[in-house]
C-alpha positions, -999 to +999 in steps of 0.1 A: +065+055+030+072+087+052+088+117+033+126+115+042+141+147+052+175+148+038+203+175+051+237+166+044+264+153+024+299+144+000+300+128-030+325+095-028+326+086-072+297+064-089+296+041-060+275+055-033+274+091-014+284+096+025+271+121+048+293+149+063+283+184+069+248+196+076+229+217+051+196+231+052+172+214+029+145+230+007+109+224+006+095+195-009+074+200-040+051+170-059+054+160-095+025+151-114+015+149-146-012+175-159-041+174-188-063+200-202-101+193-197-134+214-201-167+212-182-199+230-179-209+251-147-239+259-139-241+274-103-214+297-087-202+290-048-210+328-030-182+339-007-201+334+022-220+301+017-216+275+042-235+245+024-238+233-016-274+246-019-262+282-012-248+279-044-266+300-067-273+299-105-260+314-133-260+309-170-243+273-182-208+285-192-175+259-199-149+265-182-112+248-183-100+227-161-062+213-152-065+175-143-041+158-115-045+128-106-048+125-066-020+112-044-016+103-010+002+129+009+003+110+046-008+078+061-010+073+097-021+038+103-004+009+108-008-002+068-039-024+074-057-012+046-043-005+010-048+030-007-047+031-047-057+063-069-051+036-101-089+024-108-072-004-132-044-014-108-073-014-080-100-034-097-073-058-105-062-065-073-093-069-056-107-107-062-139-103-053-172-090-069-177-051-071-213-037-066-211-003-090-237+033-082-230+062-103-264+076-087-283+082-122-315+077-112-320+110-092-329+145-098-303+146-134-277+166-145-273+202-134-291+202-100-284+208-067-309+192-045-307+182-005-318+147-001-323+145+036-301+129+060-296+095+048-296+084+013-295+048+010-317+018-008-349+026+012-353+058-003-350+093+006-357+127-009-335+122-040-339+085-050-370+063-048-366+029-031-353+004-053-329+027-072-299+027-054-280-004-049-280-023-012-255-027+014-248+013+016-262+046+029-247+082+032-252+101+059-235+139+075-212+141+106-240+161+122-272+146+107-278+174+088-285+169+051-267+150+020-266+168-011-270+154-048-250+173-071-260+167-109-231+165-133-224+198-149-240+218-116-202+230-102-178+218-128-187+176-119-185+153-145-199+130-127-232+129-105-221+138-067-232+130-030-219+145+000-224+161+036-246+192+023-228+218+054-193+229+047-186+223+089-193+186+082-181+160+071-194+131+046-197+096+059-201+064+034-217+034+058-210+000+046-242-021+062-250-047+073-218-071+057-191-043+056-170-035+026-135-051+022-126-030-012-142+005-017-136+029-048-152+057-059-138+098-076-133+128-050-143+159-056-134+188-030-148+220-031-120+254-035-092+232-016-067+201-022-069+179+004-089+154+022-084+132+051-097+099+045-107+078+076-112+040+079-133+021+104-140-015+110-173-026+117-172-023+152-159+013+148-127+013+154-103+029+134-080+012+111-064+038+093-064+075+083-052+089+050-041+125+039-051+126+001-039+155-023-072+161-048-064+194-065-100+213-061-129+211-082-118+179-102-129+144-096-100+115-093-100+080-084-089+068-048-096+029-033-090+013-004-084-027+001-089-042+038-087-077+049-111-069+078-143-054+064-148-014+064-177-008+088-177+034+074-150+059+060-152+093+069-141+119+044-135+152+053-120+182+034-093+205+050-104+242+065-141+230+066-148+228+032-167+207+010-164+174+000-181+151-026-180+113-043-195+097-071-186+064-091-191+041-060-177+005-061-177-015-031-166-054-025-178-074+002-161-107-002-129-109+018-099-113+002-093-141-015-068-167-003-068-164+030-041-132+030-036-101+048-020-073+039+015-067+050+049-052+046+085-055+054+102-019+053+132+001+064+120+039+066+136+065+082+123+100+098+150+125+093+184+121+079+196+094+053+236+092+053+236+084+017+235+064-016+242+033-029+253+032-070+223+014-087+213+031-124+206+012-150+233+032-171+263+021-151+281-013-136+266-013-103+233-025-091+222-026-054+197-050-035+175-057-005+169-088+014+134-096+023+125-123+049+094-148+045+085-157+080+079-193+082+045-209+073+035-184+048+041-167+018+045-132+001+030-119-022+048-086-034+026-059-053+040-023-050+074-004-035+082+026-020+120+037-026+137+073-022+166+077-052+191+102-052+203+121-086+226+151-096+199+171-113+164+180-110+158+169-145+172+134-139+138+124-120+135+086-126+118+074-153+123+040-157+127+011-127+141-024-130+133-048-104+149-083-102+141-110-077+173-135-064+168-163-045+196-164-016+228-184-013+247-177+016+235-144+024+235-129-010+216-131-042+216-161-059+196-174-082+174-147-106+135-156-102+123-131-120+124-095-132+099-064-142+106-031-158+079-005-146+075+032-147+075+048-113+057+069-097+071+100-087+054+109-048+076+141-041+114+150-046+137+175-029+169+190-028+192+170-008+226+187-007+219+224-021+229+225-052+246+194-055+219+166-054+182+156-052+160+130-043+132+112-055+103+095-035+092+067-057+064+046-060+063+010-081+033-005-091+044-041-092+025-074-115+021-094-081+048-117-076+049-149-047+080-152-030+075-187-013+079-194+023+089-228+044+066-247+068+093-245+096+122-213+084+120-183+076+132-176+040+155-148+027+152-135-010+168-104-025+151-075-049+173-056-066+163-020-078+178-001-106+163+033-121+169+050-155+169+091-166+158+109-194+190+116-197+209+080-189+225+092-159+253+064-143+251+089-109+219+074-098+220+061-060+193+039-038+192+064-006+205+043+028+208+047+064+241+033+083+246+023+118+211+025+130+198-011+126+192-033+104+157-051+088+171-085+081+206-086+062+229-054+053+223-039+017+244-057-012+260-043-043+271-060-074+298-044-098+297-058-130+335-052-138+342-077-109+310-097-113+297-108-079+277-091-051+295-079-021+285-063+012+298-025+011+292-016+050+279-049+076+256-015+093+241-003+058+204-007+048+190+011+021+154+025+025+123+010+012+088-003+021+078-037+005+040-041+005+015-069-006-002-097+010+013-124+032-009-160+030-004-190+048+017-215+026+007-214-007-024-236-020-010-267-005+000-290-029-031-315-034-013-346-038-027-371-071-011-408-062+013-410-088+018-375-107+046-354-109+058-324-127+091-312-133+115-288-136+098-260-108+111-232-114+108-237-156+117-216-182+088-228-196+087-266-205+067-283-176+069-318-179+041-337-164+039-375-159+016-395-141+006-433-136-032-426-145-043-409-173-038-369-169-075-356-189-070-319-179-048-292-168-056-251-163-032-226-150-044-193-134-023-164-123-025-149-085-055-127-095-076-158-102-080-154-140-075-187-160-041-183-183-044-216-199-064-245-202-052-286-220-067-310-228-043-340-222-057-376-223-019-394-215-003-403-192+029-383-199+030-346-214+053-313-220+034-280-217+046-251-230+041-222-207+071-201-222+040-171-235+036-160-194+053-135-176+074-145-147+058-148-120+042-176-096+007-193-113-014-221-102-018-253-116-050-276-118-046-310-127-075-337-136-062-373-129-091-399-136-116-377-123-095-364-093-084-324-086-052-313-076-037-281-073+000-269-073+022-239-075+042-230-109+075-204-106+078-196-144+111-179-150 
């Protein structure tokens, strides 16, 4: 999501703000959490060197270190690949097979040695051939020189490889299959940021990132792309350094056949307020999102400004619920999560009076289904919590400047049913995943059924033949559960996993089918 500049406003009770006068905003300013960390050091950076090996030596010392994990300041593509700095939340979303290099098998810890101008499997002046895995090389903008940096040379824990010149930039080549996931730790050298560039394999850029690394420390980013990653460039701001080690790299596509998409409403500039939606007080407020017809989508992470009273009221707790739709308004509950969200910047929004909060949520991946012919409407409703259990905590909107799909909804407890506030008001949001063409088609098996779908976890299953086996796997791939049947009726119990969507494989007399589950 964008930052959202916010200038203006009244307060109109616990229900929602409304914008009136204008008011000069102040600057933005990150939140992160910070831990205390030592490391050795055993070369100092000279005012005026221009390349890692200008570095000179001095006796090993420890020095502290503050750690912050990296975030992503801006993002100027068109969302076609995925940018994590969670190494968990990555490696679990990716469903292919990760090659791994840490680069061990050079020069060792606490040197500083050029390598030449490609480092790859081949071998070059740092690794024999053989050492380094295939389907990689590193190379400098120029052609000039890549550097190996031991861990423990500059304050790396890690074994380092990079553009050896300062005026250059490092680029990580993905031959000859490409790379569809990539992951590795960034190190930049006396500065905190890093644009991150991301080509296909025909060069042509996909998307460029703006990531905040606070200098001198190593943290995790990853990317995910549907098409393969032909190279990234990396290159630190005001021509500085810029290093990587802990490489993992995925060639297999995605599996399932999806691409990574979103549905959004974002706005540059002024919101005109917010809707009521803490999880201290009576009202909740939700989003419609659209399946186009002939797929489905697989939700995984949103992006959502919130608005508060007080600095200190940063949220700290989310609740998301998923509704089915009847008659433009949430129906049915599918399912529901309670996360802890990420907090990407906040602001002050009317000085002194209120604040907001650019949020991220790190979502278990849930399947909103689509229709072969229709387009299909579902609701997510967002609620956050404070430290402090605020009721004043609003989902930031937009009025009268179009719509994505239906106007934003609001449910008041004390009356008990969802009504539309404003027909022209849409709160803000991005909604990212992966959108797949309709589900694993359901195999049909001459004679077997299964009942109730959705289930709150009894799943009747009958069938004319004998039913020998049925596994159920979740949307990462990873088997959940596995029964032996040997009837030709049977109840499993799936009532131990989380709501979501899973798939079913069922055995019938030797024959496979598979088909979708929507546990409650």
């Amino acid at each position: 999501m964008k930052k959202i500049t916010i200038l203006t406003l009244m307060l109109f009770g616990a229900i929602g703000f409304s914008q009136s006068k204008a008011l000069k905003s102040a600057s933005d300013s990150d939140y992160s959490q910070q831990s205390q960390r030592t490391t050795t050091v055993k070369f100092e950076k000279p005012i005026t060197a221009k390349s890692f090996d200008e570095f000179v030596s001095v006796p090993t010392r420890t020095v502290l270190l503050s750690k912050t994990t990296a975030t992503e300041l801006n993002h100027r593509g068109t969302l076609a690949v995925t940018m994590y700095t969670d190494k968990t939340v990555f490696e679990a979303a990716y469903t292919g097979t990760f090659v791994t290099e840490n680069f061990a098998g050079g020069p060792g810890a606490g040197n500083i040695i050029p390598c030449g101008p490609v480092v790859s499997s081949a071998g070059d002046g740092c690794f024999p051939a053989g050492e380094l895995e295939d389907g990689f090389n590193i190379t400098a903008s120029s052609g000039g020189d890549v550097i190996y940096i031991g861990s423990g040379a500059i304050g790396n824990t890690s074994t380092l490889m990079g553009a050896n010149t300062f005026a250059d930039y490092t680029l990580l080549n993905f031959a000859p299959d490409g790379a569809h996931a990539v992951g590795m730790d960034l190190f930049v050298d006396s500065v905190g940021n890093a644009d991150v560039r991301i080509f296909d394999t025909t060069g042509a850029l996909m998307d460029t990132f703006t990531v905040s690394n606070p200098s001198n420390t190593e943290n995790f980013i990853g990317f995910i792309s549907d098409d393969a990653i032909g190279h990234i460039e990396i290159q630190a701001e005001a021509d500085a350094g810029e290093l990587f080690g802990n490489l993992e790299f995925g060639t297999d596509p995605l599996g399932g056949g999806g691409t990574a998409c979103n549905q959004e409403h974002i706005v540059v500039g002024d919101a005109n307020g917010g809707s009521g939606s803490s999880q201290d007080s009576d009202y909740k407020t939700a989003a419609d999102i659209v399946v186009p017809a002939g797929g489905d989508f697989t939700i995984d992470t949103i992006e959502v400004p919130f608005l508060t009273f007080a600095p200190e009221d940063a949220p700290i707790i989310a609740k998301v619920v998923y509704y089915d739709d009847v008659a433009g308004l949430p129906g049915t509950e599918l399912g529901n999560e309670t996360v802890v969200p990420t907090i990407l910047s906040s602001a002050i929004w009317i000085n002194p009076v209120a604040y907001i909060f650019e949020t991220s949520l790190a979502l278990t991946p849930f399947t909103f289904s689509g229709d072969v012919a229709n387009d299909t409407t579902y609701w997510i409703e967002i609620s956050m919590g404070t430290a402090t259990n605020q009721a004043t905590v609003f989902w930031a909107y937009t009025e009268g400047t179009g719509l994505e799909g239906e106007p934003m909804v609001q449910f008041n407890a004390a009356d008990g049913f969802w009504t539309v506030p404003e027909p022209t008001r849409e709160v803000i949001y991005n909604f990212s995943g992966e959108c797949s063409p309709l589900g694993v088609a359901d195999n049909t098996l001459g004679g077997f059924t299964y009942y109730p779908n959705p289930t709150n976890g009894l799943l009747s299953l009958k069938s004319v033949n004998n039913i020998e086996t049925v596994s159920i796997f979740n949307l990462l791939g990873q088997k959940v559960m596995n029964a032996k049947i040997g009837a030709t009726t049977s109840e499993l119990n799936i009532s131990n996993l989380k709501t979501g969507t899973y798939l079913m494989q069922v055995t019938v007399d030797g024959q496979t089918g598979t088909f979708r589950v929507l546990k409650n």
